[in-house]
N, C-alpha and C positions, 0 to 999 in steps of 0.2 A: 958531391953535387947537391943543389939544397934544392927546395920543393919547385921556386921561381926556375930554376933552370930545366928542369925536369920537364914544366909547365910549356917551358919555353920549346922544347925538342920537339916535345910532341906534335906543340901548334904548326912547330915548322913540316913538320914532315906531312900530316894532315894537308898544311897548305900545298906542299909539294905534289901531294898525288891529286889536289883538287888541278893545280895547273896543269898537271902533265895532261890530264884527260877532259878538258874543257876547253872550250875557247872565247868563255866568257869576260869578261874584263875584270882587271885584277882585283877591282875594290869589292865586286860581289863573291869572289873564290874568299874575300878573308873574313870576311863576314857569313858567309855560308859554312866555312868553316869554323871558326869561332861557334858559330851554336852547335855544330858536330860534337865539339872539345866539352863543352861545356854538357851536353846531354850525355859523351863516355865516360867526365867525372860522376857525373852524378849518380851514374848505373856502377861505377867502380866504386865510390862509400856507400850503396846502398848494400853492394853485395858483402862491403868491407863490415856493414851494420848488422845485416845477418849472418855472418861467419861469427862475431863477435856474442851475439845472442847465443848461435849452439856451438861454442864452448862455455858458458856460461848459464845451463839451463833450468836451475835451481829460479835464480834469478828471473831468468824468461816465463818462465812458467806461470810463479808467484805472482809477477805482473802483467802476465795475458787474464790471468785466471782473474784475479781482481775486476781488469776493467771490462772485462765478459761481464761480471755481475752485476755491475752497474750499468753497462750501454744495454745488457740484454734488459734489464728490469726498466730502464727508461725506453727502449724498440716496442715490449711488448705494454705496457702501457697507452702508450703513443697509439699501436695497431685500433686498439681499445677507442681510444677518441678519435681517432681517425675517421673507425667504420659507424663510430655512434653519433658523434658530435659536428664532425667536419664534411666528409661526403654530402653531397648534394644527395637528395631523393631519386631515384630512377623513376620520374616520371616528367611526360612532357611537361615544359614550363615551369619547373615545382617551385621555381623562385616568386610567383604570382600563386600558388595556393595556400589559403589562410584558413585558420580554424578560429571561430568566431566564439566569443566568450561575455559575459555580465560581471560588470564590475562595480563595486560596491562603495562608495565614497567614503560611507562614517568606519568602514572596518579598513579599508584600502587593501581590502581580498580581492582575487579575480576567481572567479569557477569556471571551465570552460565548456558551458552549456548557458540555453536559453530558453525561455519559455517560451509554449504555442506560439503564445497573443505576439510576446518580441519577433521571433523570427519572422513573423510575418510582414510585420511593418520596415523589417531592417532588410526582406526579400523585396518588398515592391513598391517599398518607399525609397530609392536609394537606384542608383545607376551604375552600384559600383563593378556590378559581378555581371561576368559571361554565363557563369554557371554558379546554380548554387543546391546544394543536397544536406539534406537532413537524415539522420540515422540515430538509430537507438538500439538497445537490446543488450547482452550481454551473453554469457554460459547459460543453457537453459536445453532442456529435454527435445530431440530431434526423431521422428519415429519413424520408422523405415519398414521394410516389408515382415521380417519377424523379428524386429528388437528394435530396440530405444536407445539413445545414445546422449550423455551429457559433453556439447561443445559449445564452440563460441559462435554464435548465430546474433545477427543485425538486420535490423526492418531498414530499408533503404530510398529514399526514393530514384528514378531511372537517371538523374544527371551526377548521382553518384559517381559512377564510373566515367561519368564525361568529363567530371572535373578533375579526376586523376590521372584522365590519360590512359585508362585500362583497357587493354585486348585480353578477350580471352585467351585461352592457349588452345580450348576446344572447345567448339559450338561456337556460342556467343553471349551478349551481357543484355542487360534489358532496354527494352525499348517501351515505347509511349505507349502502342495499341496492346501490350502485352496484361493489363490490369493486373488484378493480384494472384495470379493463377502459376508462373514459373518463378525459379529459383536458382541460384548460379552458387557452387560448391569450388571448393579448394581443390587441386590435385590430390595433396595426400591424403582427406577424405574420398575424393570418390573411387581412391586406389585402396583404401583400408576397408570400403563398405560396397564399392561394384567390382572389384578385381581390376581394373583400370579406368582412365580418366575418359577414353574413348567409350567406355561400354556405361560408364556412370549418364552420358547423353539421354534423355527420355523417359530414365527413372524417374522415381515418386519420394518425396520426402514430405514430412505431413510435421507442422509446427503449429500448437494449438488448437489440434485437429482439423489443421486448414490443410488442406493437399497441394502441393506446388510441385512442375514438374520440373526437371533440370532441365533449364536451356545451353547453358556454358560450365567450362569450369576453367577458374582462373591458376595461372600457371603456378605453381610450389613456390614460395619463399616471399609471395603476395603480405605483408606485415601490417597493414592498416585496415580495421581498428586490430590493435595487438590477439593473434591465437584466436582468429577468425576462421571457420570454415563454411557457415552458410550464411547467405545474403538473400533474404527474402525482397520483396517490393512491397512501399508505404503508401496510402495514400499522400498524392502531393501536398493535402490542406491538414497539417496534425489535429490527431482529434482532440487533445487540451487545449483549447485557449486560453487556459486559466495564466493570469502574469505573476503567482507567487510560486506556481511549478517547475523549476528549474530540469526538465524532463530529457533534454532534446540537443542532442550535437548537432554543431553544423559546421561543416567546410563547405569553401567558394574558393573559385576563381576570379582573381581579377581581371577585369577588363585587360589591352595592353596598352600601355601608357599611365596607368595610374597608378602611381604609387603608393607606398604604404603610408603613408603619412597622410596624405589626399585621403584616403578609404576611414583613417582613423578622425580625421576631421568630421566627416559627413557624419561620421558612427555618431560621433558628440553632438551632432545639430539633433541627429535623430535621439539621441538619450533625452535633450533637452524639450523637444514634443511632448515626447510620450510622457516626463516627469509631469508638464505641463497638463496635458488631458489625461492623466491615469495617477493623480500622487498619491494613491492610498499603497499602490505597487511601484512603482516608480520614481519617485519622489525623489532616492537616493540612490538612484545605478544610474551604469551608465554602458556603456558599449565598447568593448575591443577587438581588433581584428591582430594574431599572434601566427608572424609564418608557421606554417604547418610542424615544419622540421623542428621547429623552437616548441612547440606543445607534445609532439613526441617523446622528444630528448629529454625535457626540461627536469623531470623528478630526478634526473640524475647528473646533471650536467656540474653539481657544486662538489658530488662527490669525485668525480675521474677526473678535475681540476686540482682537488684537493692530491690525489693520488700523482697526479705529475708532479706538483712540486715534494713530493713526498722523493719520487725515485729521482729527481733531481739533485736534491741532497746529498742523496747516494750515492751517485755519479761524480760530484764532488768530494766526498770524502774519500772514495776508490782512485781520483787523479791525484790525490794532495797524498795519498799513501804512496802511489807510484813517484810520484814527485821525491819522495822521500827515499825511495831505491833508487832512485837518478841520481842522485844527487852522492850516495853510498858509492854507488860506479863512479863516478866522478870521481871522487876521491880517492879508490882505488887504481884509479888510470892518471892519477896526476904526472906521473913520470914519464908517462906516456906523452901527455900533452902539452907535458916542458918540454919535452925532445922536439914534438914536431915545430914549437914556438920557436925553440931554438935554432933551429936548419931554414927560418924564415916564412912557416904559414902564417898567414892572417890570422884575426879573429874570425872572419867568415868561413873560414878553410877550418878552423880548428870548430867552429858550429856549425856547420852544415853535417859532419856523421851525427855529430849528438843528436841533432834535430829528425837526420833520420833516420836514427836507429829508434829515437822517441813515436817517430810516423810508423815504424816496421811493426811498432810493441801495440800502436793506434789499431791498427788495421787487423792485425792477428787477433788483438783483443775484441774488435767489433766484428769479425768473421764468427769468433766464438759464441758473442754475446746476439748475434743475430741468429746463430742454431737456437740459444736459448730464448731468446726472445721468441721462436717458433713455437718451440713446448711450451711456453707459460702462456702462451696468447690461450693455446688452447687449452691448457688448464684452467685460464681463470674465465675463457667463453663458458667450458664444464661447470663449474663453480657457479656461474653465473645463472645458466641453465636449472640449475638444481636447488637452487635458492634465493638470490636475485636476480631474476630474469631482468636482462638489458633490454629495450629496445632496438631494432633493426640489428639482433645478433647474430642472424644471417652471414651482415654483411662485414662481419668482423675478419680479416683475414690480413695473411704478413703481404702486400703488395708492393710496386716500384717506388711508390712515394713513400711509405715506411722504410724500406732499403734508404732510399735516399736520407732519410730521417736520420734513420742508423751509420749512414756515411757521414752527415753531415755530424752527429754526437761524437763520432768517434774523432777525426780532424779536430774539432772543439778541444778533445780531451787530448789529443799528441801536444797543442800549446799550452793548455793548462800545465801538465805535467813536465813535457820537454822545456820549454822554453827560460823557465830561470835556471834550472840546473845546467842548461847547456851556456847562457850567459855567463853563469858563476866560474865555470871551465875555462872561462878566457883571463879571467884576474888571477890566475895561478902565479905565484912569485916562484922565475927560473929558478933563483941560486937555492933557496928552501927546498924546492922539491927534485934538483937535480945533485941533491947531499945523498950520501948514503943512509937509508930509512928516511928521508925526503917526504915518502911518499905520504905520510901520512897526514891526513889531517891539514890537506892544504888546500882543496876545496871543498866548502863548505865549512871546514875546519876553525878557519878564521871569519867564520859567519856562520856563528851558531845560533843566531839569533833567527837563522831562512828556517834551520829545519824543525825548531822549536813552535817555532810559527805553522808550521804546516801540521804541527802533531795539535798546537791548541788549535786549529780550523776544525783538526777532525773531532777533537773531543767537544766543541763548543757543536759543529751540527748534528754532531750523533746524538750527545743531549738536546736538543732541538725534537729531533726523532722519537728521542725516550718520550720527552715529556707527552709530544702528539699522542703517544701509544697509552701512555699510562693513563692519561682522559680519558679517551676511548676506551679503553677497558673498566674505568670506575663508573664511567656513565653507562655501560650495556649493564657493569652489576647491577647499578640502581637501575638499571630498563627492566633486568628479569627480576629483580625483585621485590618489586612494587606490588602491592595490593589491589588486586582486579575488582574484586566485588563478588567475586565468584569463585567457583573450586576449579579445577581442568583435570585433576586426577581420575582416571578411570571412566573417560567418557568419549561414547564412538559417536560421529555427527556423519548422518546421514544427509546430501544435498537429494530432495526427491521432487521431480519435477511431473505433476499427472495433467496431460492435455485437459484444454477447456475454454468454455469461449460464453456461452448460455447460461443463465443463473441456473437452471436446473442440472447443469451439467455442474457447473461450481459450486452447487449443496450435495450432491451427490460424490465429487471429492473430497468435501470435510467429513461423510461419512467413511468415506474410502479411508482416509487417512485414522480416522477414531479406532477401525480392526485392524492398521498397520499398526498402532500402538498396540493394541491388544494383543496381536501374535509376538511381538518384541517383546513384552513383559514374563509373556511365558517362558523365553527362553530360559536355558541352565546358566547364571549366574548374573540375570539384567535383576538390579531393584527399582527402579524408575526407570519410566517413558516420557518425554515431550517432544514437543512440535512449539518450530518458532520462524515466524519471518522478521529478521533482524539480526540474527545472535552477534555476542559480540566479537568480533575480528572476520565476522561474514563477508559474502558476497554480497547478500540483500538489505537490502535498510532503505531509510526515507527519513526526514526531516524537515519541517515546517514551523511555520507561528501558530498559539494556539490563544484562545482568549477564556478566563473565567466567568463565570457568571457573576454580573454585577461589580466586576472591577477592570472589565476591557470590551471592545466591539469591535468585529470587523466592522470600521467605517475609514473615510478617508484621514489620511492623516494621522489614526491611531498608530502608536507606537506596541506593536506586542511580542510578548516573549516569545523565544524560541525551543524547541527540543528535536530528541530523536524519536520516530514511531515506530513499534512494535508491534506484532501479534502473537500471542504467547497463548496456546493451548491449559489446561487445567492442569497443573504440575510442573507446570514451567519450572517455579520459582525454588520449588524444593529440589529439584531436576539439577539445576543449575546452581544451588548452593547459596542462591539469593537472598537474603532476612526480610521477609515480612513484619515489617513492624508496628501497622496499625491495619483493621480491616482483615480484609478476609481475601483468600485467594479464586480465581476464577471455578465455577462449577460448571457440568453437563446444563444447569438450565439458562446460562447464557447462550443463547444459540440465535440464529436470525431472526426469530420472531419475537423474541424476548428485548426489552427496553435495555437502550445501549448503557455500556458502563467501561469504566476505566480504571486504570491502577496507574497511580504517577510514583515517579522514585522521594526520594530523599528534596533533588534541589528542589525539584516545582514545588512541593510541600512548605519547603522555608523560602522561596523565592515568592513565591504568590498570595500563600495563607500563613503569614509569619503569626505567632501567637495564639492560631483557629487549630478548630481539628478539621480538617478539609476532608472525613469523610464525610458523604450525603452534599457536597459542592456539584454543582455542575464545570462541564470544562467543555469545549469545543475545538478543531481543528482542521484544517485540510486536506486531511488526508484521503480519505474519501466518502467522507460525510459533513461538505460542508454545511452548516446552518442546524446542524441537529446536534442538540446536548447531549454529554455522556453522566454518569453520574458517577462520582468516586467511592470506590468501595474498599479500597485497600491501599496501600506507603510501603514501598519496599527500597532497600539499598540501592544507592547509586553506583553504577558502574562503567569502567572503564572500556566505552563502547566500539570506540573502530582501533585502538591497539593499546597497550600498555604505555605509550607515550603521551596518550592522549587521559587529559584532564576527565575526573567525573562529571558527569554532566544530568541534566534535566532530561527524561524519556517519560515518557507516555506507554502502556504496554493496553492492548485492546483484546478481547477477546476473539480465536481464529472464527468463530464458527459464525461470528456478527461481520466478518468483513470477508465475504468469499472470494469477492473481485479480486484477490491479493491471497490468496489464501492455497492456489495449486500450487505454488512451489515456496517450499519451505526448506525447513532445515531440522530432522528428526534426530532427537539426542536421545542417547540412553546410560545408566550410570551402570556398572557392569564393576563388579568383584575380579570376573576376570579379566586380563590382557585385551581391549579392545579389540584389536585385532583380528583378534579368535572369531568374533562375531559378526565380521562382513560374510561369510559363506552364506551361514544359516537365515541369517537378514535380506540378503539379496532376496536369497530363493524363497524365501517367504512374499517380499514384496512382489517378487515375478507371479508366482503362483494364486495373489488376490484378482496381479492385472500385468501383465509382459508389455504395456501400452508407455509405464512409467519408467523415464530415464533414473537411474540414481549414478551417485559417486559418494564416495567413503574418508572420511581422515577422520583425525583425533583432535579433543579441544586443545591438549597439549601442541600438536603440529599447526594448528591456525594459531597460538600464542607465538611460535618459532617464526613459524611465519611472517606475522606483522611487524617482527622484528628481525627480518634479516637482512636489511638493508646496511644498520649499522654494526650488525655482525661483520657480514660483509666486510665493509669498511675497517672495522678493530681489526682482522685477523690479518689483513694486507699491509694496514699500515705496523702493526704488531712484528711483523716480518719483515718488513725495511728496515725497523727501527733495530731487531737483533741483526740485523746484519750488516746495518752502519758501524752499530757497536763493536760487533766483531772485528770490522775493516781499521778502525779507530784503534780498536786494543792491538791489531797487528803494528798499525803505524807505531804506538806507544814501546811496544816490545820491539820495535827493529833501532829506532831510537836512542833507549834505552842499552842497548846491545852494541850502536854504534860508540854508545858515550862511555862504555867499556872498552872497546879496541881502541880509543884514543887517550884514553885515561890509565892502562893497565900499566904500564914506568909509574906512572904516579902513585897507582894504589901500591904497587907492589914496594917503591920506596917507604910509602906512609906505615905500609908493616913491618916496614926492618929497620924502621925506626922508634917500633914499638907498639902502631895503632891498632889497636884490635878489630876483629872482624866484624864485630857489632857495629862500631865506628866508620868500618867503608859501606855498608851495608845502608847504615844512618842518611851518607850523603848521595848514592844511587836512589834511596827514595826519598831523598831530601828535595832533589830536582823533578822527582814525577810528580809528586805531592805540589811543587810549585807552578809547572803546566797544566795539570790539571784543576789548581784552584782558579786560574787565569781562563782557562778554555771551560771550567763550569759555570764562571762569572760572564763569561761571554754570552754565554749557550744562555743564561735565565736569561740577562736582557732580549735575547733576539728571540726568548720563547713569549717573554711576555710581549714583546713589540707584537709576535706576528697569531698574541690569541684569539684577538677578534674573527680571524678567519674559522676560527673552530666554534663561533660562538653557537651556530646553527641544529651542530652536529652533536650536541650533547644533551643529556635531560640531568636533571637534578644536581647541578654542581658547574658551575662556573668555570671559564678556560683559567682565570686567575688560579685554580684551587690550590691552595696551598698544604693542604695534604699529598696531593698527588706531587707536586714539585717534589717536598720533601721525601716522599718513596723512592722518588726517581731518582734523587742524588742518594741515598744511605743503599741505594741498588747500585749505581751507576760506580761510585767511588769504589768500592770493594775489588770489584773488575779492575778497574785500573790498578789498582794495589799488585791483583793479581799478574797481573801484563809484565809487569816488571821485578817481581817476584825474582823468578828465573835467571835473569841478567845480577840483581842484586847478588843472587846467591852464589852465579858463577864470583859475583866479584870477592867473595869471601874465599875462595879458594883458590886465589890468585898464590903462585910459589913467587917471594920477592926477588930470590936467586936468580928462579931463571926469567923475571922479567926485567932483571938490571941488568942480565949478561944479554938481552934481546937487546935492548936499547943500546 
């Protein structure tokens, strides 16, 4: 009885029992049954597909295991952009709130801050916004009833919260009649500092020796501005007007009905005024409004872009591997699928198990790769946490839309992998494969050219992969090994923050701070002490135009340089490993009453006074003495100011004890014989013991150099790990391959020996065919690395996506491995017996 009849029994009987017990009319009993028939076939090859899986589990295994590592490394990825990139904001309307930014024509830079004087005229010149709040501030000393605490604290003004949509979770948020008197804390502050968020209500928190009492505290996982816990109140009119201070965030709501486009128009009429009546500030910005969620995300939005199409690859190179065990089944079961061809299945009938035995290996493998995608999400949120902090990592979690993600990757991957091998199953020729020893080599057998093909995919994207990796590891060398300007060995950086608000109160911190150097020097093994506000890879810095005497003016219209500004205590320079190279370094009698003076680096020296000795110059700036000359007393090295990536540049360095306003919260370094480390105890309690009033926190100059460069750390070490494990996947496909083209080659080798050929000679032509896929699949792999380098252009410092070094490492790395891959097979083939492979055939 052949399959059609079979088919046929069944239907009949089906229909039989649908008539017996219905009394529906006949045309829907056969059509109702009909779909019966066809849902028990399909549950009969599914279960026919997983019987066939475990007896076969070497096999299953190999290819669950695979496309786990692939669907899982693209699921947890995915969670990654999901909770960073795609999720809307949890707050009302968030599609209407914008963070407002200055943009610069002749640089075509955007920064997303504004000055006094801008925000003002873009708040009450302009109709665009419902709401609109200004904030500032950052990490900065918070004092409490007996201690001091360094966190992330923001001056606010009361539409703050209105334009977010925020409810406290206790108390409440600020209101209008509230002046500058309360303050609204994070949950897991007022649970770290009042024992809970309830009893934190009516306490005292004092910021710049201002008292403010808690009226709210906003509920846990609150992320905007990022690692925020208190929120004082601003006045509503900022007190810079100044238009070259870029000082001041602002977010707004829009109106509704106005779009962004609409809002960014006005922004332009308004840039176009103000260039008009202010062109000495003005002249060349202009005005942006940037969805909120987009000025969030945005420092990282190139890299977890980058990283999907990273684990993409992979996920490719894991189905073309599977692909390549399908297609081995296949031809292992050809006898199989001459039989059924011969008793009269279809083509569809003979592709519908492959397809879902390909769907059963889909499913099992994305069930695996969705556990694993659990663990890595939260490994790389950890990682994340501990070195590159994400924004809104909170909300990073495996959810129903990632499931589905991971449903919908894994389907993807049953076609990619099932769907030619199970086609190739149906072009089986009966009379060949229904011979005795038939079976071999009759699918795919006679299209060698499918599986060849699927092995140069993998070797062409895995090199793809390499190369990505190998950049990124030549550019972080040259990231860490670049020339600072400065030493970082053996030095503990102290952040100290001493309330203040009154100039007498602000002279009397630079003395405070003169006997915290002094007690740190004494310690057992400090040789230097300073004090800086700016250091490089800091929190604190500033930067502005500056004008020389007799070759600039603040006037309208003038064009003048720019730098970094500094304040750098008497020893800075030695402190820090800096060269002084002309002039002299800052002393005790630069102090506030003494006539102002400067020390500029290397560029301002050849940028301003090329050919001159620029000391005894006058020089001027805004920082916070506009219109008053400094005099130049000293030239020291330039250096590499906010990270290692970044270019040396022109600074300004002033003396602390001449600029107070600026001067409570610094950044105390000390150079120390011993393990840095050691010396936060004794240092602490020292600084408690002058005054218990001052917040501090402690790292190393070594860990703020790690620091400003762990983004593309970050970055190397993830894609460094796709990339060995594409390879891996690659050298498996190459090795299974390779091993196939010996069980269909072994009659042949085995005659070529007993005909004389030596073993060197079968050896020669097993790596005579890898050596040709993989010159094919490395030639592929350069072209599609160099097509797709511009996407890395971004992402690297000192050396070009083209680098042609780094290509070259990749392949004198990459070829060996593959050597290796097939090694094995080679070597089985030398030890082929001719005997008993002519007596097999």
């Amino acid at each position: 009885m052949n399959a059609r009849e079979n088919s046929g029994i069944s239907l009949w009987l089906v229909r039989a029992r649908c008539e017996a017990r219905s009394r529906v009319p006949r045309f829907f009993y056969i059509a109702y049954c009909e779909k019966v028939l066809t849902i028990m076939t399909l549950l009969h090859d599914l279960r026919y597909a997983l019987r066939i899986l475990r007896k076969n589990p070497g096999f299953a295994s190999v290819a669950i295991l695979t496309l786990a590592l692939g669907i899982g490394a693209n699921t947890a990825i995915f969670s990654i952009i999901n909770g960073v990139l795609l999720s809307p904001l949890h707050y009302p309307g968030a599609d209407r709130i914008v963070s407002l930014g200055t943009y610069f024509k002749q640089t075509g830079k955007t920064v997303p801050r504004l000055t006094g004087g801008d925000l003002l005229d873009i708040r009450d010149g302009t109709q665009l916004f419902e709401g609109f709040s200004v904030y500032i501030g950052g990490e900065m000393g918070v004092q409490l009833r007996d201690r001091a605490e360094f966190t992330g604290t923001y001056f606010v003004n009361p539409d703050f919260f209105r334009v977010l949509g925020l409810q406290a979770a206790y108390g409440r948020t600020f209101e209008q009649r509230d002046g500058e008197t309360v303050s609204v804390v994070s949950e897991p502050f007022a649970e770290r500092n009042f024992g809970s968020a309830a009893n934190a209500l009516g306490q005292d928190v004092r910021v710049e020796n201002q008292t403010y009492r808690v009226v709210g505290v906003l509920p846990a996982g609150f992320p905007f501005p990022a690692r925020t816990n208190v929120w004082v109140p601003t006045p509503l009119k900022p007190e810079n007007l100044n238009r070259t201070a870029y000082n001041y965030h602002a977010i707004a709501k829009l109106r509704a009905g106005v779009t962004l486009d609409a809002a960014k128009a006005q922004l332009d009429t308004v840039g176009v005024r103000l260039a008009t009546q202010f062109p000495a500030s003005n002249r060349n910005k202009s005005f942006v409004a940037v969805p909120l969620r987009d000025e969030i995300v945005g420092p990282v939005r190139t890299t977890l872009y980058f990283l999907m199409g990273a684990v993409a690859l992979v996920l490719l190179i894991a189905c073309t591997n599977v692909a390549d065990l399908m297609l081995a089944r296949a031809t292992a079961r050809a006898r199989e699928i001459a039989v059924r061809a011969a008793i009269g299945a279809g083509r569809w009938q003979i592709i519908r198990p492959l397809l879902l035995e390909s769907a059963a290996l889909a499913v099992l493998g994305g069930a695996v790769g969705f556990a694993l995608a659990e663990i890595g999400t939260r490994l790389l949120a950890t990682m994340s946490a501990s070195s590159v902090p994400l924004p809104r990592l909170a909300e990073i979690h495996v959810d129903w839309l990632v499931l589905g993600f991971a449903s919908a990757v894994s389907l993807l991957a049953s076609l990619l992998f099932g769907l030619t091998p199970a086609w190739q199953a149906t072009r089986v020729d009966l009379h060949d494969a229904l011979k005795q020893g038939g079976s071999r080599g009759q699918i795919g057998g006679r299209s060698p050219g499918l599986r060849n093909g699927l092995v140069v995919a993998q070797i062409a994207l895995s090199f793809v992969l390499a190369v990505g990796a190998g950049l990124l590891l030549r550019s972080f060398a040259a990231l860490t090994s670049v020339q600072l300007g400065y030493r970082t060995e053996g030095m503990l950086v102290m952040y100290a923050h001493a309330p203040a608000q009154k100039l007498n109160e602000l002279l009397d911190v630079g003395r405070f701070f003169e006997n915290v150097f002094g007690e740190i020097q004494r310690l057992p093994g400090v040789t230097s002490v300073a004090g800086a506000m700016g250091l490089p890879n800091g929190q604190y810095g500033s930067n502005g135009s500056y004008a020389a005497a007799g070759k600039h003016v603040f006037a309208p219209g003038q064009r003048l340089p720019h730098a970094d500004f500094s304040l750098a205590s008497p020893g800075y320079f030695a402190t820090m490993g800096i060269p002084l190279s002309r002039g002299r370094d800052f002393s005790t009698r630069d102090d506030y009453d003494a006539p102002l003076v400067v020390i500029v680096s290397e560029s301002v020296a050849h940028e301003v006074f090329p050919n001159e000795d620029p000391i005894g110059r006058r020089i001027q700036c805004g920082f916070d003495s506009v219109g008053k000359w400094m005099t130049i007393v000293g030239v020291v090295g330039d250096v590499r100011q906010d990270s290692p990536a970044s270019a040396p540049g022109p600074t300004l360095y002033m003396p602390l004890k001449q600029h107070p306003y600026r001067a409570n919260e610094l950044q105390v370094i000390a150079r120390t014989t011993l393990p840095p480390a050691t010396l936060i105890t004794p240092v602490r309690d020292k600084v408690h013991a002058l005054n218990p009033e001052v917040a501090t926190k402690f790292t190393t100059m070594d860990a703020m150099v790690s620091d400003s460069v762990a983004r593309p750390r970050f970055r190397m070490f993830l894609i460094s790990g796709f990339a060995g494990q594409a390879m891996a996947l690659a050298m498996i496909g190459v090795y299974g391959v390779m091993s196939y083209v010996l069980a269909q080659r072994t009659s042949e080798f085995g005659l070529r020996m007993a005909l004389g050929a030596s073993t060197g000679n079968v050896a020669t032509l097993v790596f005579g065919k890898t050596m040709k896929l993989a010159a094919i699949g490395l030639g592929i792999g350069l072209l599609l690395a160099l097509a797709t380098s511009r996407v890395m252009t971004t992402m690297l410092f000192g050396l070009k996506a083209t680098d042609a070094i780094t290509y070259t490492i990749v392949l004198l790395a990459v070829t060996p491995v593959i050597v290796l891959a097939s090694a094995i097979p080679a070597w089985r083939a030398t030890r082929i017996d001719p005997l008993a492979a002519l007596r097999e055939e």
